[in-house]
C-alpha positions as CSV (number, residue, x, y, z in Angstrom):
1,X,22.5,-49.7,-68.8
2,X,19.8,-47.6,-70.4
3,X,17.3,-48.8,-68.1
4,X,19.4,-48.2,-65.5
5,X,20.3,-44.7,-66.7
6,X,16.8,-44.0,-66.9
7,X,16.0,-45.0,-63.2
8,X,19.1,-42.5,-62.0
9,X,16.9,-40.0,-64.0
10,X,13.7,-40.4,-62.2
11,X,15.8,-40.2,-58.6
12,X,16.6,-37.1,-59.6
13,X,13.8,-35.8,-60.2
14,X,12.1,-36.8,-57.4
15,X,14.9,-35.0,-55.4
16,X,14.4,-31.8,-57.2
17,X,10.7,-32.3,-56.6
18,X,11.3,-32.9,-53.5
19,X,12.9,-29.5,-52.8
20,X,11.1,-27.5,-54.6
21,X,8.1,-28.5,-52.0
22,X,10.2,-27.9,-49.0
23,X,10.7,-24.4,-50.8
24,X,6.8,-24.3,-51.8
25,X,6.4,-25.0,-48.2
26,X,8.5,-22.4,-46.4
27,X,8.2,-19.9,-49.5
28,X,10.4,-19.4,-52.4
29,X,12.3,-16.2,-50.8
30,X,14.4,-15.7,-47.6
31,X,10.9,-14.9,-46.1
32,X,9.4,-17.7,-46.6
33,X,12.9,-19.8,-45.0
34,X,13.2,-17.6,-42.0
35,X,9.2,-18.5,-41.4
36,X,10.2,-22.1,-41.1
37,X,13.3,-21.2,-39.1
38,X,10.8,-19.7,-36.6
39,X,8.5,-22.4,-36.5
40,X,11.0,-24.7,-36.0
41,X,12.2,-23.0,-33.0
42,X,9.0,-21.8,-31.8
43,X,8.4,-23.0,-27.8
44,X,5.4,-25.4,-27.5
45,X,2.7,-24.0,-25.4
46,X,2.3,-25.6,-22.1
47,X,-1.2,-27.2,-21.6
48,X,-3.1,-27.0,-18.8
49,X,-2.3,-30.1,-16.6
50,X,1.7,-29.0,-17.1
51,X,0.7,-25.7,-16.2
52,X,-0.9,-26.9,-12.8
53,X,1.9,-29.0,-12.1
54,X,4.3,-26.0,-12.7
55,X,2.6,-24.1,-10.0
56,X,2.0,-26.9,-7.9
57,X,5.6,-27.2,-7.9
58,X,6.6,-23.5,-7.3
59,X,4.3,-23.6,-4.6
60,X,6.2,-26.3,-2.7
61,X,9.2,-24.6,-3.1
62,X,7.9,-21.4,-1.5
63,X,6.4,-23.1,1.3
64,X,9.9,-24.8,1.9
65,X,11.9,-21.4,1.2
66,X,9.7,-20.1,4.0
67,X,10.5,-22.8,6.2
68,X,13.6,-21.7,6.1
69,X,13.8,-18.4,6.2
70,X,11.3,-18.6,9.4
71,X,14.5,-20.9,10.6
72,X,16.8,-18.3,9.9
73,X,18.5,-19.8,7.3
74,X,18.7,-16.9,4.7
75,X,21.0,-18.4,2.2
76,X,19.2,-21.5,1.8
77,X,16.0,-20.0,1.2
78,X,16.9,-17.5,-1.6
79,X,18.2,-20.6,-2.9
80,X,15.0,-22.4,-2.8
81,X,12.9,-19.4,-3.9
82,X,15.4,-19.1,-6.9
83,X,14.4,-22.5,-7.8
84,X,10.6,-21.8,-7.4
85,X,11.3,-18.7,-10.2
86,X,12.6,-21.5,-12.6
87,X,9.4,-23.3,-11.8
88,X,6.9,-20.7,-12.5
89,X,8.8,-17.4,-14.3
90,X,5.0,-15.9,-14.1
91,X,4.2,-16.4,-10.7
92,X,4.6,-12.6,-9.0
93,X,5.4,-14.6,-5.2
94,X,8.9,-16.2,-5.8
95,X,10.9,-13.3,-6.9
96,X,9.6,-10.8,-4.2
97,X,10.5,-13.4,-1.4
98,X,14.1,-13.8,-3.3
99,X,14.5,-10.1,-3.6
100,X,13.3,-9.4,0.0
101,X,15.2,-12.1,1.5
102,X,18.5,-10.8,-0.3
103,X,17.6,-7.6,0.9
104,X,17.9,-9.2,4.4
105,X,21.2,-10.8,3.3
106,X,22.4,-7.4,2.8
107,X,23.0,-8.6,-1.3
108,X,21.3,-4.9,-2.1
109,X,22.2,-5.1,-5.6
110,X,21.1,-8.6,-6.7
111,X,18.5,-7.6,-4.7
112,X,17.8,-4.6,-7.1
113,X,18.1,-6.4,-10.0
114,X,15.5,-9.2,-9.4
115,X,13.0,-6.5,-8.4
116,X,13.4,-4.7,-11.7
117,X,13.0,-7.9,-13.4
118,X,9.5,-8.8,-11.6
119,X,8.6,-5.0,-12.2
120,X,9.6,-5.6,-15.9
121,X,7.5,-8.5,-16.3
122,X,4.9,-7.1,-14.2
123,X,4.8,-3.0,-13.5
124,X,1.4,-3.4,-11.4
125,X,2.9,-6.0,-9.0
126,X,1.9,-5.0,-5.6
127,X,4.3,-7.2,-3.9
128,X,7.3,-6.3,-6.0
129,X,6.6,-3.0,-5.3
130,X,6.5,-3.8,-1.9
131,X,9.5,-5.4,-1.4
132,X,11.1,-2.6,-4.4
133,X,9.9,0.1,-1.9
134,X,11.6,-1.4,1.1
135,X,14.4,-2.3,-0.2
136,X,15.1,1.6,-1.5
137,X,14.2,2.7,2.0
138,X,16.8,1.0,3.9
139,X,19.0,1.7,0.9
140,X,18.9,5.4,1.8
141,X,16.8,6.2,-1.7
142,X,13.6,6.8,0.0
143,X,13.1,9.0,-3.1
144,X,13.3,6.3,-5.4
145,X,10.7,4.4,-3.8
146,X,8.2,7.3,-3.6
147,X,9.0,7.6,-7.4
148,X,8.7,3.9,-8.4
149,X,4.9,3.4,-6.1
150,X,3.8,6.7,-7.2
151,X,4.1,6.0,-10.8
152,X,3.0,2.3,-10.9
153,X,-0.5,3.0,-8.8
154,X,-3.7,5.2,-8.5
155,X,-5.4,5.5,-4.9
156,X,-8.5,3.4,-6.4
157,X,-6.5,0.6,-7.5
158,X,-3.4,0.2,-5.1
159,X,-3.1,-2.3,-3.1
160,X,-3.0,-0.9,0.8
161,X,0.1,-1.9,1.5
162,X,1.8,-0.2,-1.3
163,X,0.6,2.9,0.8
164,X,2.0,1.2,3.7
165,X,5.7,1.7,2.4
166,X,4.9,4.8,0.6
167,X,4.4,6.2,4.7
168,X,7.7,5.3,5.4
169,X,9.4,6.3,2.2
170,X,8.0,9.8,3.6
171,X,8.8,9.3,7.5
172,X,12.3,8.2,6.5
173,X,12.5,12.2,4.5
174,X,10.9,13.3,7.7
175,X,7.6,14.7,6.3
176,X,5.5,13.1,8.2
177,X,2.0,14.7,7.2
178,X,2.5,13.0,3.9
179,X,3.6,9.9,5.6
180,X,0.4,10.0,7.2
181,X,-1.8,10.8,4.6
182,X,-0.3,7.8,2.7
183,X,-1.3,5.7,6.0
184,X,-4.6,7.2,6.0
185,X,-5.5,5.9,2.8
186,X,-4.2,2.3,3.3
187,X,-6.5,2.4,6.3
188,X,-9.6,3.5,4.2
189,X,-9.4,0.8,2.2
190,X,-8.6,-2.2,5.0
191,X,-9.3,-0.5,8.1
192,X,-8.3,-3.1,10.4
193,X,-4.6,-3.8,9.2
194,X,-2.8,-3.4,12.2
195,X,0.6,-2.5,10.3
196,X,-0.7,0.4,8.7
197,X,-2.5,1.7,12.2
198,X,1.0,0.8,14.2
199,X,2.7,2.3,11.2
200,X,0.5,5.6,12.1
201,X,1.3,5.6,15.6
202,X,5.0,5.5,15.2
203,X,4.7,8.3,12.5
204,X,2.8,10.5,15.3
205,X,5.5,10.1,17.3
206,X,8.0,11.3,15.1
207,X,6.4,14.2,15.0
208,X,6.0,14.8,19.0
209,X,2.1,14.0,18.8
210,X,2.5,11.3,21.7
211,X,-0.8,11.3,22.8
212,X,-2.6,10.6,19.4
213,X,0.3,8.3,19.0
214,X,-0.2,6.3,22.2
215,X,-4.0,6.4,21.4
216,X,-3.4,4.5,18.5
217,X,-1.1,1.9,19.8
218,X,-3.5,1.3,22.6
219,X,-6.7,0.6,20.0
220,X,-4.1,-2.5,18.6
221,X,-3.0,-4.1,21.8
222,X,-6.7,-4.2,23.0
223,X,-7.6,-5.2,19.6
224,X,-5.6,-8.9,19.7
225,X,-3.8,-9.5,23.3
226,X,-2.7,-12.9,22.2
227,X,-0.9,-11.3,19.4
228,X,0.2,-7.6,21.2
229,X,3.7,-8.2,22.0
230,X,5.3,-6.4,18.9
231,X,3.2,-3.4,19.8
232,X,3.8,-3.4,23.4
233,X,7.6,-2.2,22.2
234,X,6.2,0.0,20.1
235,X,3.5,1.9,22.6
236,X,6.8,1.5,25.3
237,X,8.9,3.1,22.6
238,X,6.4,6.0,22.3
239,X,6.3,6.4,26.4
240,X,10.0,6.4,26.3
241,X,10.5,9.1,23.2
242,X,7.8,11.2,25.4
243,X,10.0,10.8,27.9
244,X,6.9,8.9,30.0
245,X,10.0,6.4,31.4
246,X,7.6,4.9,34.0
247,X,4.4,4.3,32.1
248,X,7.1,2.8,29.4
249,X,8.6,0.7,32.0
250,X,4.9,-0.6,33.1
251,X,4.1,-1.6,29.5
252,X,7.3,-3.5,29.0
253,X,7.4,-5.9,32.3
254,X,4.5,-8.3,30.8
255,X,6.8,-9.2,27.7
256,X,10.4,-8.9,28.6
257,X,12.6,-9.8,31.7
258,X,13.7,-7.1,34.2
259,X,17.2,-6.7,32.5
260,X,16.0,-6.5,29.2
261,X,13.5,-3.7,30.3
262,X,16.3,-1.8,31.9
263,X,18.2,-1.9,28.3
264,X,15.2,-0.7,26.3
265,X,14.7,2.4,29.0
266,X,18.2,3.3,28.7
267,X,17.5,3.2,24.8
268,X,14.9,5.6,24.7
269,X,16.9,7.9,27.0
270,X,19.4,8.2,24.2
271,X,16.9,8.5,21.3
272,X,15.7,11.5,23.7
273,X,19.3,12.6,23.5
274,X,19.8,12.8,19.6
275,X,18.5,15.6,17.2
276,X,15.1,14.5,15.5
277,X,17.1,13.9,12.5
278,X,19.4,11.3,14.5
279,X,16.3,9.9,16.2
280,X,14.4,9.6,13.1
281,X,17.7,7.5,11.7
282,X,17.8,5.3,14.4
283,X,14.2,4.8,14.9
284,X,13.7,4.1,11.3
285,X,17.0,1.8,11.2
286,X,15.6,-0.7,13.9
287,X,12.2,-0.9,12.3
288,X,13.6,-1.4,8.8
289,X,15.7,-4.4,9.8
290,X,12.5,-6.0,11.3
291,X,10.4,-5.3,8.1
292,X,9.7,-8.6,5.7
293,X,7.8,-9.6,2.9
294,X,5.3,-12.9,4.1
295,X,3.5,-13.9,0.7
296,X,1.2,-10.7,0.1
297,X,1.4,-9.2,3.2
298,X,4.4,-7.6,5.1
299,X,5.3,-9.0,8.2
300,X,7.4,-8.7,11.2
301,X,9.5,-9.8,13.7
302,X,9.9,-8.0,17.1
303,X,8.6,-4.7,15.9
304,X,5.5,-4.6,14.3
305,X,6.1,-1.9,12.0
């Protein structure tokens, strides 16, 4: 029994000792247990094959949420996109095509919110301000944009198309010699982006300078006639605001059937009908609904704004 007794002893001490290094360990005060607690719950840090196969896989899933979307098939893509943001939270790419594509859904406010997010994470995005820009435009907060590109670039460092939307943050509040100057600068530093230069045009004609509008439209469509057709609406759009009906007719025949020329004629007769303020509007609400985010560039469909 004394032996035994004595054994019971010893297993308690080893407990004790026990414990008293688990406390050694951590620290003998509530610092030193909440410094364990941490570690304990601290993330492992991904290495670099896990990393590769986290953007590989993001990657797919953006290429497959473009698919889609190219299809038509909004819903499914912000779906997919959604999925690529799980993949890769750092990646800048998937959250500007899920924001833009809700945008295009209409879903304006979960639109908004993933756009802060990305701007959160990353202030100096140039796609999220992008897509942030374009999606206060057509919102009706042309302001906001102005205030949210302003504030996150300098003229060294933007990227060009940043200027891009900041031109029709301004053309949508109708000053258009800032809308231009904001298109000037994008041109300076990639002078042959066509958006920008078509951008220009349709700013020009805004303001009732047709001629230096048309001039500019005409240096695009002889720039890339396989790939004119969106400007060719936009130099017959000019004609027809000019009220140039015939040389607007002339330059829609090559890309549209007779009956859908008519249509487009009788449009611009009643854009020359409304106020500029009304014109403006409308001009602005077509080209917006055409506008896209395409990985880093903006894109279109039909217009080439």
């Amino acid at each position: 029994m004394i032996w035994q007794n004595h054994i019971l002893r010893i297993r308690g001490y080893m407990r004790n000792a026990g414990r008293v290094l688990v406390l050694a360990a951590c620290g003998l005060a509530l610092l030193g247990l909440s410094a364990c607690n941490n570690r304990a719950t601290e993330e492992p840090v991904p290495d670099d094959e896990a990393l590769l196969q986290q953007n590989q896989r993001a990657s797919e899933l953006v290429r497959i949420g473009n698919e889609l979307r190219a299809k038509g098939d909004l819903i499914s893509a912000a779906e997919v996109y959604s999925r690529a943001m799980r993949a890769d939270p750092d990646s800048p790419l998937p959250p500007a095509l899920l924001g833009d594509t809700l945008r295009r859904l209409k879903r304006y406010n979960e639109a908004e919110q993933v756009f802060a997010q990305a701007l959160e994470r990353n202030p100096y995005s140039g796609l999220s301000l992008q897509g942030y820009g374009i999606l206060m435009i057509e919102k009706g907060q042309p302001e906001s944009a102005i205030a949210a590109l302003t504030n996150a670039v300098d003229e060294e460092a933007a990227d060009h198309r940043v200027f891009n939307v900041l031109g029709i943050a301004y053309d949508a509040l109708g000053d258009h010699t800032q809308a231009q100057t904001q298109y000037m600068t994008g041109l300076a530093q990639a002078q042959g982006n066509r958006s920008l230069r078509n951008n220009m045009a349709l700013s020009l004609a805004l303001q009732e300078r047709y001629e230096a509008a048309i001039e500019q439209m005409r240096q695009l469509i002889a720039a890339d006639d396989s790939k004119d057709a969106p400007y060719r609406h936009n130099l017959a759009l000019i004609y027809g605001l000019g009220g140039r009906i015939e040389e607007a007719s002339a330059t829609l025949r090559p890309v549209l059937p007779p009956a859908d020329v008519a249509n487009n004629l009788a449009y611009y007769q009643s854009l020359r009908a409304m106020d500029p303020n009304q014109r403006r509007a409308a001009v602005l609400d077509v080209v917006l609904q055409s506008l896209f985010l395409s990985g880093n560039s903006i894109g279109a469909q039909q217009s080439a704004r």
